[in-house]
N, C-alpha and C positions, 0 to 999 in steps of 0.2 A: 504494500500500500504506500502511494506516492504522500511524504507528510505535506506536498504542497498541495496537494489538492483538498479545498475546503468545500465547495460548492458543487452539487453535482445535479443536473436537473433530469430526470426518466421520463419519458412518452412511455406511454403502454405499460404505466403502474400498477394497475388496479389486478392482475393475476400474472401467473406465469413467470416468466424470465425476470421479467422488469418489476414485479412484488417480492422477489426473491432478490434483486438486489438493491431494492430499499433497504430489505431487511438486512443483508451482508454491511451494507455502506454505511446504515445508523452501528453496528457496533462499533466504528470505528469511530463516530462520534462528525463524520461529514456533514453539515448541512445541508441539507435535501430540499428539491421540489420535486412533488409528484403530480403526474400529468395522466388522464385519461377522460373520456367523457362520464365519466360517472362519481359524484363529487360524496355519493355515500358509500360506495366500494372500495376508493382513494381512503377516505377514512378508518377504515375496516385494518387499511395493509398501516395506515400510520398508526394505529391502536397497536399491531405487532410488532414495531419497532421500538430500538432502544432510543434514548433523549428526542423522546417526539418532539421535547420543546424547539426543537433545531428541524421540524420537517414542515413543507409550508405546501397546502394542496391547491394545485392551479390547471381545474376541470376543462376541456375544450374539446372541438373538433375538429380531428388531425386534415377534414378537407375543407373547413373554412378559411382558404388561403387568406382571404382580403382580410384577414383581423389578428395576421404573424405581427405585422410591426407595434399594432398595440400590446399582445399577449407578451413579446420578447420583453417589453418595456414593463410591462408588468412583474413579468419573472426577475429581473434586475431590482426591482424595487425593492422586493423581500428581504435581501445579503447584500447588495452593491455589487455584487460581481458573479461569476458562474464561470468556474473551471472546468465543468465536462458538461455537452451534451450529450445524452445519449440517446440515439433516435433507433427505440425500440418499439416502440406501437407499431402494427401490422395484422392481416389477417390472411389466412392461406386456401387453398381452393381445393375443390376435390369434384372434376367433369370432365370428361372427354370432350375435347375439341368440337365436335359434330352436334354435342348437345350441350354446348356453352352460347349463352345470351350473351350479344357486343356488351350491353349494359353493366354485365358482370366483368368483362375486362376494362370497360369503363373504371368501375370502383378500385379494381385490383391496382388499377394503376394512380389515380387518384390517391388511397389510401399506404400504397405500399412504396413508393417514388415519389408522386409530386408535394405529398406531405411534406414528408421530410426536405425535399428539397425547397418549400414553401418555407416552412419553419427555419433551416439549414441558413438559408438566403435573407432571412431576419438579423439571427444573431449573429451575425459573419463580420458587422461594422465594428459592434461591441467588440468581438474578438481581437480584430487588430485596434482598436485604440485602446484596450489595456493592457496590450503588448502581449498576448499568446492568448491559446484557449486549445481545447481538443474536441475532437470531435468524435464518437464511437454509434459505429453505423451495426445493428445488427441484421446482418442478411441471411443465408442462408447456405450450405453448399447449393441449392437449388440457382441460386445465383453463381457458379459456377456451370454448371452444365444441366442439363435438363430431364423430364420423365416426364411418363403419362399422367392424366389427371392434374396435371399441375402448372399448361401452358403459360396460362394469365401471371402466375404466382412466381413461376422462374422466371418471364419475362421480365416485370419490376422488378425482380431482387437482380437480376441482369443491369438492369438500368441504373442501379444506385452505384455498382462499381464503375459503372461508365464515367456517372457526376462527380464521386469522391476521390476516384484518382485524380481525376481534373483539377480539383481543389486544393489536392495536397499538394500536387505539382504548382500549383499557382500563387499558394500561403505560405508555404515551406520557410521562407525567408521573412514571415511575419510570426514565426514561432507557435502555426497554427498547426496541429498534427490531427491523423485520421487514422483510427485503428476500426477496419472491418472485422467485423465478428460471421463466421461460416458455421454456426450449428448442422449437424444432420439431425435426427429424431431424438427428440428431450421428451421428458414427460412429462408433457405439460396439457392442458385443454384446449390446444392449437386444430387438431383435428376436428373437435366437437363442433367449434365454432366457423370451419370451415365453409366457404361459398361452396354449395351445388351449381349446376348448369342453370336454373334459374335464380339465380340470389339468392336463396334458405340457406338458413345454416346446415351442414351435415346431421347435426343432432347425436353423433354416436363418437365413440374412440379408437381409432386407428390403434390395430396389435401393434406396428412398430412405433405407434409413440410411448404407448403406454410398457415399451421393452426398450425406453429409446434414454438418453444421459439423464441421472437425474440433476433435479434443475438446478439444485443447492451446489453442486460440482461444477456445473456450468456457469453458475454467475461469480464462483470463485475463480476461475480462470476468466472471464471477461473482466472484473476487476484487476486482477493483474497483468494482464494484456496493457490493461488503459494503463494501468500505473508505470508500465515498461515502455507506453508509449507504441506499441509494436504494429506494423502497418497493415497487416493481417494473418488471421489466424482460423483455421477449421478445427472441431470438434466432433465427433460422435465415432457411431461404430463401423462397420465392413462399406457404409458410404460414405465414410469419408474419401476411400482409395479413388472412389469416382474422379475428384480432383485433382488426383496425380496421374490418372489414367487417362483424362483428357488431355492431357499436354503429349502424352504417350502416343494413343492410337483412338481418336475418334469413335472411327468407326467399330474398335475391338467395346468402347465405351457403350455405344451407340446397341450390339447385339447383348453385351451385357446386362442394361436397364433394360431393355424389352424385352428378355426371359426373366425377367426376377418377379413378374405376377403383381406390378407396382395398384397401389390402390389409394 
């Protein structure tokens, strides 16, 4: 744990990855903002953390772009400053191509890319006029290379690598750093909540999530990633090799994911 970092702000508080490092970041006594659209579930995760008096809840809509530059100014209010973003809210899919509505790539894409980069593109000023800041983007291997069911959902998590290597190449010399985060299957309620082909939620839990890292292991290595500074990192089990296998042989990738019965 980096002793400089005081302030760390979380998208996608309220469950999952990003209530799990609330709850890692308060033992360490970090001041915290947590961010989801739900301002009594936000509450719930700051109830389980340690010196709540140091956690500040600041509820939103990760596709209200027009209302980042007030929200960032707000989030600054709380502490005066904010050392880490981490832009973990997101939602994942589960349809075949053939029977995915454009409206659901719509969202995936709004929600899982332009957010963050709406949000990203707010507190970028702040960054460089207090002379550094970091940035920690949680993608996915899926953002890496791709599988069934999951078009919409690897496409954005594709997209965010496009934007944050952009930036890091672009800030580097404004002491602004970007460490991407590459989970495979956590166990977390990512599935449940995942888009169908019409926009519903999946409603159930995927065997490999719920076989997949658990999350408390997970948000211990993405805090020390961020605290190493490190520019990206993957996690989980037999997919993570996906990632070294793409740079290998595509195509050997390519017959691999389409026998593995992906769902």
């Amino acid at each position: 744990m980096n002793n400089k970092t005081k302030v760390v702000w979380i998208t996608g508080a309220s469950s999952g990855i990003g209530a799990e490092l609330a709850r890692q970041y308060s033992n360490f006594g970090v001041k915290l903002i947590l961010s989801s659209r739900r301002a009594d579930v936000l509450e719930q995760v700051k109830s389980e953390c340690s010196n709540s008096e140091n956690i500040k809840i600041l509820p939103f809509d990760l596709i209200d772009f027009k209302s980042m530059s007030k929200l960032v100014k707000s989030a600054y209010e709380f502490f005066g400053t904010i050392d880490v973003l981490i832009n973990n809210a997101g939602v994942s899919q589960r349809s075949l191509i053939i029977d995915t509505e454009f409206e659901v790539y719509k969202k995936l894409i709004e929600i899982n890319y332009l957010g963050h980069v709406s949000l990203s593109n707010a507190i970028l000023p702040y960054f460089i006029e207090q002379g550094g800041g970091s940035f920690v983007v949680v993608s996915s291997v899926m953002g890496k290379y791709s599988s069934p069911y999951r078009s919409g959902y690897a496409a954005a998590k594709h997209a965010l690598h496009g934007y944050f290597d952009a930036l890091r190449m672009e800030h580097q010399n404004d002491d602004i750093y970007v460490t991407i985060i590459c989970p495979g299957f956590v166990n977390t309620s990512i599935s449940k909540n995942s888009f169908t082909g019409d926009g519903t939620p999946l409603g159930q839990y995927d065997r490999a999530n719920s076989r997949g890292l658990p999350v408390d292991f997970l948000a211990k290595k993405i805090i020390s990633a961020t605290s190493q500074k490190k520019w990206e990192v993957s996690f989980g089990g037999k997919e993570r090799i996906g990632v070294y296998l793409k740079r290998l042989s595509n195509k050997l990738l390519h017959y691999i994911v389409k026998k593995s019965n992906v769902r």
